[in-house]
N, CA, C and O atoms as a GROMACS GRO file, in nm:
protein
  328
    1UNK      N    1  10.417  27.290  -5.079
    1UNK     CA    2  10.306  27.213  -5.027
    1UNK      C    3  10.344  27.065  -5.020
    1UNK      O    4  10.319  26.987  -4.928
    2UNK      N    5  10.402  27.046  -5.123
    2UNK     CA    6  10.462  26.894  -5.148
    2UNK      C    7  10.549  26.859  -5.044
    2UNK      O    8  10.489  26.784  -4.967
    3UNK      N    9  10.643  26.877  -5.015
    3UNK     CA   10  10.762  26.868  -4.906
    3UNK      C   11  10.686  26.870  -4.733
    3UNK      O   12  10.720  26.795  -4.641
    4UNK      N   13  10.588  26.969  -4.727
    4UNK     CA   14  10.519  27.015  -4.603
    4UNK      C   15  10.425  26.845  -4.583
    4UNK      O   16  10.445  26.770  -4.487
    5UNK      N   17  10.328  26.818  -4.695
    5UNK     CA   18  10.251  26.686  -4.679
    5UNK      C   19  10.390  26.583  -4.648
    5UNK      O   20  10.386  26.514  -4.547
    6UNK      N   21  10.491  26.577  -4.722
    6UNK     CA   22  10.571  26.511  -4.675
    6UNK      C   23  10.640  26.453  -4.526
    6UNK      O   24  10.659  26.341  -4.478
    7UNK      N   25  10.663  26.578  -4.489
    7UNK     CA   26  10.722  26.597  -4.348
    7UNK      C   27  10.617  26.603  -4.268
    7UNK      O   28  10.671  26.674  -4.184
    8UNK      N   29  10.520  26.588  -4.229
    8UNK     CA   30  10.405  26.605  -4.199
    8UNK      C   31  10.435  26.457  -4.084
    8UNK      O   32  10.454  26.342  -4.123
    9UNK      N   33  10.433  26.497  -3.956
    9UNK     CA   34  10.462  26.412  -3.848
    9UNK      C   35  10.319  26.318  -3.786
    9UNK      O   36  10.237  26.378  -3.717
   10UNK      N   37  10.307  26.216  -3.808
   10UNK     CA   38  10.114  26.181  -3.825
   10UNK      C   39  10.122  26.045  -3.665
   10UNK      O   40  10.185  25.941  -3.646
   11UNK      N   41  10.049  26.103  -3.605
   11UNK     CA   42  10.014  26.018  -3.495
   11UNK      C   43   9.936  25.936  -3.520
   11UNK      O   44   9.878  25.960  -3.626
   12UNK      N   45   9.896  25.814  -3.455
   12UNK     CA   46   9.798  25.678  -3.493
   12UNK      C   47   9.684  25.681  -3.468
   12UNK      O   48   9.617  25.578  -3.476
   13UNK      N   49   9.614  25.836  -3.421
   13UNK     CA   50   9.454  25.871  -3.431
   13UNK      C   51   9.404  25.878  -3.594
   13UNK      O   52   9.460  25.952  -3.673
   14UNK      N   53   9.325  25.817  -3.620
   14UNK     CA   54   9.240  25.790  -3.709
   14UNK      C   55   9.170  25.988  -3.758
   14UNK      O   56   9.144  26.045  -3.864
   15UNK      N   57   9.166  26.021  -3.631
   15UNK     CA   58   9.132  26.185  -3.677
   15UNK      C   59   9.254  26.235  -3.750
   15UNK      O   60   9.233  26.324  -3.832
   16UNK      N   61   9.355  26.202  -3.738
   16UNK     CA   62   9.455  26.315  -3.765
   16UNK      C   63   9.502  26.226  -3.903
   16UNK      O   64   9.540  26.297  -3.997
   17UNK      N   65   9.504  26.101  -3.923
   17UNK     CA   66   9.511  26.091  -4.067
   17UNK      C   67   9.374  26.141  -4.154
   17UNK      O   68   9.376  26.157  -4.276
   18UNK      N   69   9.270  26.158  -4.082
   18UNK     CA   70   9.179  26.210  -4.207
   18UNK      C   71   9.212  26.310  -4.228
   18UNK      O   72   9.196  26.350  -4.343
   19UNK      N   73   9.280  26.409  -4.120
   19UNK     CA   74   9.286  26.597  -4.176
   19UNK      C   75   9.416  26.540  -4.283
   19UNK      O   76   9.394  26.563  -4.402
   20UNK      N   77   9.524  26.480  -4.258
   20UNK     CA   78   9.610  26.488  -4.351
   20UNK      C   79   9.553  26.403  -4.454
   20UNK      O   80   9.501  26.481  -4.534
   21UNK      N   81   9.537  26.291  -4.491
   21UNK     CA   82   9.464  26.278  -4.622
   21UNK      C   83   9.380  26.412  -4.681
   21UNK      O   84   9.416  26.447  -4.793
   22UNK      N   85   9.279  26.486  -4.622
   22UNK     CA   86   9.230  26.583  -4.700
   22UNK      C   87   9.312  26.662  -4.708
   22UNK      O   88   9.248  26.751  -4.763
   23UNK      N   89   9.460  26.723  -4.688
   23UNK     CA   90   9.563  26.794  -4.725
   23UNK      C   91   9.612  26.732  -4.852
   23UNK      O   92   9.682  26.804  -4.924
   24UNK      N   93   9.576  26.561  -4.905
   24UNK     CA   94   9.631  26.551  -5.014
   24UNK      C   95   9.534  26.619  -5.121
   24UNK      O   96   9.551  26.704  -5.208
   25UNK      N   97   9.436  26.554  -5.080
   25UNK     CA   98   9.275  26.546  -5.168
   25UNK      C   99   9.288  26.729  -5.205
   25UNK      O  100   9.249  26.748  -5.321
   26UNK      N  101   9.326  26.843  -5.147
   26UNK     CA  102   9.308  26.938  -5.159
   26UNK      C  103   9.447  26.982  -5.260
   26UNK      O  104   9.435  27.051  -5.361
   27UNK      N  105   9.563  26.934  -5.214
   27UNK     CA  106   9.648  26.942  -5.296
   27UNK      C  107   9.645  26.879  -5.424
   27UNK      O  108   9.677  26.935  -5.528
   28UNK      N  109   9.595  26.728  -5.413
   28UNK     CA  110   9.523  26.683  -5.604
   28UNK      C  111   9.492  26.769  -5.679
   28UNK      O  112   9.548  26.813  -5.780
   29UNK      N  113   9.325  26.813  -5.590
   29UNK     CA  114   9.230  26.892  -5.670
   29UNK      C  115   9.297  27.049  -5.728
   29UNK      O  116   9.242  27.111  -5.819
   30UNK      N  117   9.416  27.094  -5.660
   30UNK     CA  118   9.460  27.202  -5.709
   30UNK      C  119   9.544  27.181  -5.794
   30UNK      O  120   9.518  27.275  -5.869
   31UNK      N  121   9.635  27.124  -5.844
   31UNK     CA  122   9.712  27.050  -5.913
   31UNK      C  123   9.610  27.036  -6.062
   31UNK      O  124   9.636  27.098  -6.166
   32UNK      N  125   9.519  26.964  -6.048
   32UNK     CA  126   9.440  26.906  -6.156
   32UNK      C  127   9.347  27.015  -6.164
   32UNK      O  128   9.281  26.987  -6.265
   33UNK      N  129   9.298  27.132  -6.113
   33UNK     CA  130   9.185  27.225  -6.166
   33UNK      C  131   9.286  27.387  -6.165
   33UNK      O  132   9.294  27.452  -6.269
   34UNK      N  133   9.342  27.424  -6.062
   34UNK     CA  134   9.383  27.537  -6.104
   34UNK      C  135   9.518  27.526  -6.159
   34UNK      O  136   9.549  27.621  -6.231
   35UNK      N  137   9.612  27.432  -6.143
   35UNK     CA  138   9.759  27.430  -6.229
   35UNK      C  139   9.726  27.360  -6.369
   35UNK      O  140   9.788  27.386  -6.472
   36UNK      N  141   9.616  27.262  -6.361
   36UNK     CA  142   9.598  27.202  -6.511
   36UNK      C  143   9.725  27.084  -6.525
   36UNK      O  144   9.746  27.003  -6.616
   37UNK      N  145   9.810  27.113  -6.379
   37UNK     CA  146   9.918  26.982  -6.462
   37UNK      C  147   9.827  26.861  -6.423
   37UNK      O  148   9.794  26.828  -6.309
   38UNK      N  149   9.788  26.791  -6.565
   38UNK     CA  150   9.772  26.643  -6.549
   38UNK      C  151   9.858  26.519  -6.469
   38UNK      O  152   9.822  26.426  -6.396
   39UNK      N  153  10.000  26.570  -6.524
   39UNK     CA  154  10.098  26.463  -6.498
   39UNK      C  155  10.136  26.446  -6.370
   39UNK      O  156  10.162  26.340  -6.313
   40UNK      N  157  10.137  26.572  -6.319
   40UNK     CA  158  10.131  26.633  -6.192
   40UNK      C  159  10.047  26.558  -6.079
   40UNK      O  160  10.092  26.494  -5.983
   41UNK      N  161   9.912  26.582  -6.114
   41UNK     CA  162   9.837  26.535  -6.036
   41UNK      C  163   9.871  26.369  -6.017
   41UNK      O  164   9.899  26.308  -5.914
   42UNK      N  165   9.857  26.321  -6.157
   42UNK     CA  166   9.872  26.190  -6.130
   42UNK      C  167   9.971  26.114  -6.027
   42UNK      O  168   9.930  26.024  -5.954
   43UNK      N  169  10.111  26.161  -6.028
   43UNK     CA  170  10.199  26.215  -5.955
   43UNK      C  171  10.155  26.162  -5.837
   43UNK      O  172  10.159  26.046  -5.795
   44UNK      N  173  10.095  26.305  -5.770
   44UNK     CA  174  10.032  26.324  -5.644
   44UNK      C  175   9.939  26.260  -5.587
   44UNK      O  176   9.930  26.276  -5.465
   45UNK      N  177   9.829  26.157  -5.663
   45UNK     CA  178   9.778  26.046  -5.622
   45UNK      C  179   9.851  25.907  -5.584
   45UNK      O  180   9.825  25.831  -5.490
   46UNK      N  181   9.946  25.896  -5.681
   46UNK     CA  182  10.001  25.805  -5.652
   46UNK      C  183  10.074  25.814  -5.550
   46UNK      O  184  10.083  25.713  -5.481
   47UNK      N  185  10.152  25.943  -5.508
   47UNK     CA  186  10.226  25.933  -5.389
   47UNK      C  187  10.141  25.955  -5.263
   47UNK      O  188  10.206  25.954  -5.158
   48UNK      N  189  10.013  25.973  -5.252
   48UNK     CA  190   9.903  25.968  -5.140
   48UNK      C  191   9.928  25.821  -5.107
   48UNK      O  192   9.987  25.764  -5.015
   49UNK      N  193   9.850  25.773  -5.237
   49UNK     CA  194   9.857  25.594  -5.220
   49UNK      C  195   9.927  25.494  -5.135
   49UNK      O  196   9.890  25.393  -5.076
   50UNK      N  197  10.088  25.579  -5.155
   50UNK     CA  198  10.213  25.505  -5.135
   50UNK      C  199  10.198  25.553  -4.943
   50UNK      O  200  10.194  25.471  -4.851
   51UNK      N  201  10.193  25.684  -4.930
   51UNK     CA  202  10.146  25.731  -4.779
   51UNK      C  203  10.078  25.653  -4.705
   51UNK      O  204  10.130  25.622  -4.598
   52UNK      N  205   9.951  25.601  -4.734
   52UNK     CA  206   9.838  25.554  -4.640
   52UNK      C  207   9.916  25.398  -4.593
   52UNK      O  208   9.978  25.317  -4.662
   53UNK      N  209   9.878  25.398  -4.430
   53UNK     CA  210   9.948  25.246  -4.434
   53UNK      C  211   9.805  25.143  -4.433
   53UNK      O  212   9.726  25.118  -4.343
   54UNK      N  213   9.810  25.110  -4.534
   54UNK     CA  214   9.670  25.007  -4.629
   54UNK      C  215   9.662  24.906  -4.513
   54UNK      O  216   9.559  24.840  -4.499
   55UNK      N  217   9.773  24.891  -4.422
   55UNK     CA  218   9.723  24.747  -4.370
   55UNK      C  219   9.678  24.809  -4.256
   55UNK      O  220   9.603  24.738  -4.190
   56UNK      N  221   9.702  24.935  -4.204
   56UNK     CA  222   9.623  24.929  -4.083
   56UNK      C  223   9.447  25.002  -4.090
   56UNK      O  224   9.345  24.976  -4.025
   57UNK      N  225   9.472  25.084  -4.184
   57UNK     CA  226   9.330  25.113  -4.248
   57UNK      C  227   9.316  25.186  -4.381
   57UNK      O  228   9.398  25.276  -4.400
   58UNK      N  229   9.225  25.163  -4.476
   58UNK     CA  230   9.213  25.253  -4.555
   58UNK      C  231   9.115  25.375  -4.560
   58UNK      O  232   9.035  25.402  -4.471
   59UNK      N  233   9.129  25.438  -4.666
   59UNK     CA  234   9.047  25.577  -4.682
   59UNK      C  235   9.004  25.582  -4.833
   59UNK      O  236   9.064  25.634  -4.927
   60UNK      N  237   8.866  25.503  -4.831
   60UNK     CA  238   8.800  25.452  -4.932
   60UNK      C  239   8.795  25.595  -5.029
   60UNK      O  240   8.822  25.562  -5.144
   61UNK      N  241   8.771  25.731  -5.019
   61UNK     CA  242   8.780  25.847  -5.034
   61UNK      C  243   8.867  25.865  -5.130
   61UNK      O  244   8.827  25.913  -5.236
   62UNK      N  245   8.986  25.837  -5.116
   62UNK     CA  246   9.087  25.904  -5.159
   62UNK      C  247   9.094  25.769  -5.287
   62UNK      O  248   9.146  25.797  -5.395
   63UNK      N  249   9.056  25.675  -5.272
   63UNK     CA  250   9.022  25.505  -5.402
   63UNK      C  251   8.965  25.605  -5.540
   63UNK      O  252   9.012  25.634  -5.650
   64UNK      N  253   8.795  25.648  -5.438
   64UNK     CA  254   8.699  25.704  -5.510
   64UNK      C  255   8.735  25.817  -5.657
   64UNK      O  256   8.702  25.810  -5.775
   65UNK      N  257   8.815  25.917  -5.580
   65UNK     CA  258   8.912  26.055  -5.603
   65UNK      C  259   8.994  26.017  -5.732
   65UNK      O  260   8.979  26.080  -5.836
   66UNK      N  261   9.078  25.914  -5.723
   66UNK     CA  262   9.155  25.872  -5.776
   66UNK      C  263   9.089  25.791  -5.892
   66UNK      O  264   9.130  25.814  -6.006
   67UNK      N  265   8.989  25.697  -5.872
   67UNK     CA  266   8.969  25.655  -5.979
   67UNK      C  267   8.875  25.744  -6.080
   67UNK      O  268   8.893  25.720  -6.200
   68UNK      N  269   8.788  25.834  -6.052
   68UNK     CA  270   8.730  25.928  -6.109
   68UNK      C  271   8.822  25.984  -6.207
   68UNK      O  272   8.810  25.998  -6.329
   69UNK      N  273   8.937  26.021  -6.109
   69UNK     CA  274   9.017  26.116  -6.238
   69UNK      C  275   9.111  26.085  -6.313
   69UNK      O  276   9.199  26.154  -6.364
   70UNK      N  277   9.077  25.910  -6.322
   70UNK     CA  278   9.154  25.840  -6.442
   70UNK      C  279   9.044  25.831  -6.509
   70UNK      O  280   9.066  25.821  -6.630
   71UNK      N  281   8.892  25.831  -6.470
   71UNK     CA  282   8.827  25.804  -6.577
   71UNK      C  283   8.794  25.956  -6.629
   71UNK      O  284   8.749  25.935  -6.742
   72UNK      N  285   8.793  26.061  -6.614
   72UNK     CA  286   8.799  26.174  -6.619
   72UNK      C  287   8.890  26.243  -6.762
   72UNK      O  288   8.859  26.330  -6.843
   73UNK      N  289   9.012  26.160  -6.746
   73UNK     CA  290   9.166  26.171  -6.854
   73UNK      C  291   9.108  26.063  -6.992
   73UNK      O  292   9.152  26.070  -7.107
   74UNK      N  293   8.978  25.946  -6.934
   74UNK     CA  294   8.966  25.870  -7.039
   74UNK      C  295   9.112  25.783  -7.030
   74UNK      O  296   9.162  25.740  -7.135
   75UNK      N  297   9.160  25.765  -6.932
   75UNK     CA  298   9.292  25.654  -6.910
   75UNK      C  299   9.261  25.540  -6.875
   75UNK      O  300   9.281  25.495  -6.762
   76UNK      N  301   9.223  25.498  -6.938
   76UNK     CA  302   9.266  25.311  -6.913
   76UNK      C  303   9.342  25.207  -6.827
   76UNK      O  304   9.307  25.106  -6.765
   77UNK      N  305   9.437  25.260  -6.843
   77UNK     CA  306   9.567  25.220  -6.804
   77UNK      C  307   9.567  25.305  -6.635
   77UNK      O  308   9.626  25.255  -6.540
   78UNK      N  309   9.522  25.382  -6.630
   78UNK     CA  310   9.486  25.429  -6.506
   78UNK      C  311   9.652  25.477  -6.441
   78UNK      O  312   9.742  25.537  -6.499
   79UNK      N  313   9.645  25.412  -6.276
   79UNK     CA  314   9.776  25.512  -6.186
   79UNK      C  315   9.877  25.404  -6.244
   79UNK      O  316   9.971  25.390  -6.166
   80UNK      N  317   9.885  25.341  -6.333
   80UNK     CA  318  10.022  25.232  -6.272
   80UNK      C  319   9.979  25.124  -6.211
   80UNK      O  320  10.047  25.022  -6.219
   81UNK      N  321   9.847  25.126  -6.130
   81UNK     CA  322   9.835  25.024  -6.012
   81UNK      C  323   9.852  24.874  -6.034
   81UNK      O  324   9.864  24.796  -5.939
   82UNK      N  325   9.852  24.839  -6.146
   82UNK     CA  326   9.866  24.676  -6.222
   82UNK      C  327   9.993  24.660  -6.262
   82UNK      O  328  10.028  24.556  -6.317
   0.00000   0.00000   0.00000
């Protein structure tokens, strides 16, 4: 799944980065509810993060997602992002 979001060829419609962002959001949530890897997930947010190009738009969604499930772990210290 990892390698596939990777290679994942993304045109500059605004539709087609939302289906692939929710290919991450779906890959998170499986990661963190049916594999249980924590570290994992965290992982996998952060490399969403690194994906989105922030300067041409963001996807407030995937902020939301992410910060929930640092507060979720009770992490502080959160993705790294500081």
């Amino acid at each position: 799944m990892r390698r596939l979001l990777l290679m994942f060829h993304l045109r500059r419609r605004n539709v087609t980065w939302q289906r692939y962002i929710h290919l991450w959001i779906n890959y998170e949530l499986y990661e963190e509810i049916e594999a249980e890897d924590l570290e994992r997930t965290r992982a996998v947010y952060r490399e969403c993060l690194k994906v989105i190009p922030h300067r041409k738009f963001s996807f407030g969604k995937i902020w939301l997602l992410a910060a929930q499930f640092v507060i979720r772990q009770v992490n502080l210290t959160g993705l790294g992002w500081y």
